[in-house]
N, C-alpha and C positions, 0 to 999 in steps of 0.2 A: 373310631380312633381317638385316643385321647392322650394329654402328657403329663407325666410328672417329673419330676424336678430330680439332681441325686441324691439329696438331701432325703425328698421325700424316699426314694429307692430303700436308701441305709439305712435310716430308720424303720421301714416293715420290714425289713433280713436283717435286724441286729442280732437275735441269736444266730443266727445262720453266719455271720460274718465273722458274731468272735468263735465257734466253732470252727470255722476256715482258719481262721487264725490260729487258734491249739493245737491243729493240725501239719500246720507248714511251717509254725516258730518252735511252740514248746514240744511238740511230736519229732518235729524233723523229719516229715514223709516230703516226699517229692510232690511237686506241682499238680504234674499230669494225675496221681493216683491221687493226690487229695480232692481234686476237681472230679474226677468220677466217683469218689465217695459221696460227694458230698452232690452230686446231680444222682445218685441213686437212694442217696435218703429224700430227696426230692420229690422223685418219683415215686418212691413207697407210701409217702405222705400224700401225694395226690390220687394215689390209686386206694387212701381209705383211709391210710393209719393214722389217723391224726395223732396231735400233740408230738411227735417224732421229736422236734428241737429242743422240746421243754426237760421232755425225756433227760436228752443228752447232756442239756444243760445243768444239769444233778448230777451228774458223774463228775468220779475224778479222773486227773489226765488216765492214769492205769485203763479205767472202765473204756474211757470213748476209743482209746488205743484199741484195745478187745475189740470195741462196737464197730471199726474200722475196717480191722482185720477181716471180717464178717463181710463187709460191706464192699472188701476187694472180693472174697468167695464168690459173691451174688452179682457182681457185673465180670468177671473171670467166666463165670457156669455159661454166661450167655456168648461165651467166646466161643465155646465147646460142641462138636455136631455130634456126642453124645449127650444124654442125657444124665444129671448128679446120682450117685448111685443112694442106697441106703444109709450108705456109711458117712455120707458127706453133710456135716451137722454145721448148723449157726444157731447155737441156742441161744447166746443174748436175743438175737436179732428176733428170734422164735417167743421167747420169753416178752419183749414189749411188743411187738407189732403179730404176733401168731401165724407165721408165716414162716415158707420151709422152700428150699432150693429147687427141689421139685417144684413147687408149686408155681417158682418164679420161672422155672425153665419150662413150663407147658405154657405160660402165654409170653416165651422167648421175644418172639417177633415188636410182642407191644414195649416191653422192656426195653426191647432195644432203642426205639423209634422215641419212644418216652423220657430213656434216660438221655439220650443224644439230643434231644427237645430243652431239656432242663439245661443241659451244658453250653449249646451254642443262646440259648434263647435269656435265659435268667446267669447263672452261673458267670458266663464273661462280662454280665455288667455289673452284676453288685458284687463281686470280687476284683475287680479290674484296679481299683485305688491298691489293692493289697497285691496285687500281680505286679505289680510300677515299682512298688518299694521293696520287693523280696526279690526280682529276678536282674543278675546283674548289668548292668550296659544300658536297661530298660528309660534310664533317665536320659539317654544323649538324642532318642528319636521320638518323634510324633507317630512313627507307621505301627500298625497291628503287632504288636506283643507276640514275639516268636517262643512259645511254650513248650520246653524239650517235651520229644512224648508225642507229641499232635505234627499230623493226622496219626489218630486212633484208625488201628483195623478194622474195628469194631464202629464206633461211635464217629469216626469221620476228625473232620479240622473242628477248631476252636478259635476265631474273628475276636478278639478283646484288642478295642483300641484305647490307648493313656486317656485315664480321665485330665490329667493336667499336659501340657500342652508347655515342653519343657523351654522355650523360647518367649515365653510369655508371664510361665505359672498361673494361667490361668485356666478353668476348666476349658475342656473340647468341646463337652456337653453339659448343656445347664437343663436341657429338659433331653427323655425318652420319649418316644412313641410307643403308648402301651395299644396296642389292638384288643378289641371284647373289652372294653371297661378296666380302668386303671390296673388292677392287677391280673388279667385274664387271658395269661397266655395257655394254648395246649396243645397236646401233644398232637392234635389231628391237623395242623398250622403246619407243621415242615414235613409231613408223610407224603413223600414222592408217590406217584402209580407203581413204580418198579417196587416200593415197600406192599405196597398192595396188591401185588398180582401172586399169582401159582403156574405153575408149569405146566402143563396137561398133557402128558401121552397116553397112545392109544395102541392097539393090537393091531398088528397086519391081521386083514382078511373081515376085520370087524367094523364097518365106518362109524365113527359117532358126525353127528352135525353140531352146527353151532347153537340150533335152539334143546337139540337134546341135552348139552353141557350146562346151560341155561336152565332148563325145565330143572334138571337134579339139583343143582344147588340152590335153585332159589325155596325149589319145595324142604330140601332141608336145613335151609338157614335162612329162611326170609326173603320176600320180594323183592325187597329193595339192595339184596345183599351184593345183585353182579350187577356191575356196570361195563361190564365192557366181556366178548370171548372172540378173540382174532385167533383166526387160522390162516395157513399158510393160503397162497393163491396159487394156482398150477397148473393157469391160463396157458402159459409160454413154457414150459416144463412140462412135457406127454411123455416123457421115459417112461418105461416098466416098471421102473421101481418105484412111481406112484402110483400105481394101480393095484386095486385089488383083485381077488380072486373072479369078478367078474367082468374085468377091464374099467372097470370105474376108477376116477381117481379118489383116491381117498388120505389126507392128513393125517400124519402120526401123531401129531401133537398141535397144541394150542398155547397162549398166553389167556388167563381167567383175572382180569382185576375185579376186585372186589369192591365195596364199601369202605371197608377200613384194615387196618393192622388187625383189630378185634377180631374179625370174622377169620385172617390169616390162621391166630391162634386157634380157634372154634376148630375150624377144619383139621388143620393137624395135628393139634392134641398132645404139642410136645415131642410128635416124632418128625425125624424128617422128611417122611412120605406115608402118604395114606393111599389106601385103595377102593373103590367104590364099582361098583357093579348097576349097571343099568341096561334091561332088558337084554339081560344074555353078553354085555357087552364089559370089559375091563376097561375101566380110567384110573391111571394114577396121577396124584398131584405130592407138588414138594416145594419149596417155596422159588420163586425168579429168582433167577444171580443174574450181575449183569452180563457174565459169562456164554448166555445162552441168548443172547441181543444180533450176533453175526449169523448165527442162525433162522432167525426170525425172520417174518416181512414188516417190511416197511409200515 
């Protein structure tokens, strides 16, 4: 763990900041959607694209307008439990970074977990000077910056506290704690278990086990890929309708946490359920909501 200063902050996201800035003075877009544009060029740039800012910072307002527009499509598609069809194009976005809707909606999961990484984690702090002076009333409190828009459905809250400290004028914060080496935040930092788990049902009449759910994924995505496969327990539960065709009891389903978000994507391929066959047996997986938590065991 290490600090720097916000001086030093503003200075490595100066293109990044006056980009925020064209966006929410001379654009006039809203807070919330310039704050996910600009946490999904983020993420485009950490999953490979480099130069992204330098790009933009060649444009005129017209172009980054365009490149925006794009950039709502691509955190929008991952709102979606369809997938972008054919028809749905971002060709600036295709044209510098080579990169296509689809492609961002088969590794969904990571996108999301990535983009919401870059917002709460970078985003609220080196914009925060510019969130104090554009949003109004922002000057009479010291408490967390209330950003119409947040909580995102999608992407969750957004935590930006005033860098000045309107009783004093003086910063709140002279240094950050950067974690992994001054500028080394990522996306695998705020990925809850619940981002990393799968659902798992199973056939009446057919049991899977817990090291059978084990054995298949690990063989087809990697050893180290499950950490964890809970099943229901049904100790104190002997109804009939746990039991199988042989009076056994047997679980319909399971919780599979995985390794990472990555492996999430891996598995489902962009849809929202996949099916797998092992030794005569059906399992289907789709991703955890927290929906299916009251369900579960403990």
């Amino acid at each position: 763990m290490s600090n720097c200063s916000v001086e030093q902050l503003h200075a490595f996201y100066d293109q990044e900041r006056l980009i925020f800035l064209t966006l929410v003075q001379k654009l006039s877009r809203s807070l919330a959607e310039s704050l996910l544009v600009m946490a999904t060029w983020l993420w485009l740039e950490d999953a490979g694209f480099e130069h992204i800012f330098s790009v933009i910072m060649a444009l005129n307002d017209q172009l980054i307008a365009d490149l925006a527009n794009e950039a709502v499509l691509c955190f929008q598609c991952l709102e979606s439990e369809e997938a972008p069809n054919g028809l749905s194009k971002i060709p600036m976005t295709a044209k510098f970074m080579d990169i296509s809707l689809q492609i961002i909606y088969q590794n969904r999961y990571s996108a999301i977990t990535g983009i919401k990484n870059f917002l709460t984690t970078v985003c609220s702090r080196i914009f925060s000077d510019i969130l104090q002076q554009v949003l109004p009333f922002a000057y009479i409190t010291s408490q967390p910056l209330i950003i119409p828009g947040f909580p995102h459905p999608t992407f969750g809250s957004i935590n930006v506290i005033p860098c000045v400290d309107p009783l004093n004028n003086l910063s709140n914060r002279n240094v950050f704690p950067i974690p992994s080496g001054i500028w080394g935040w990522n996306a695998s930092c705020i990925a809850t278990e619940n981002d990393r788990t799968l659902f798992l049902t199973f056939s009446r009449g057919f049991p899977v086990s817990e090291a059978e759910v084990k054995l298949l994924f690990t063989e087809m995505y990697g050893e180290n890929s499950v950490k964890g496969v809970h099943m229901p327990n049904y100790s104190r539960n002997l109804s009939k309708e746990n039991l199988n065709s042989n009076g056994q009891q047997q679980p319909l389903f399971a919780r599979l946490v995985l390794d990472s978000v990555v492996t999430v994507d891996r598995i489902l391929r962009g849809e929202s359920k996949q099916k797998f066959y092992m030794y005569g047996k059906h399992i289907w997986a789709r991703k955890f909501e927290n929906r299916y938590i009251k369900s579960l065991p403990v």
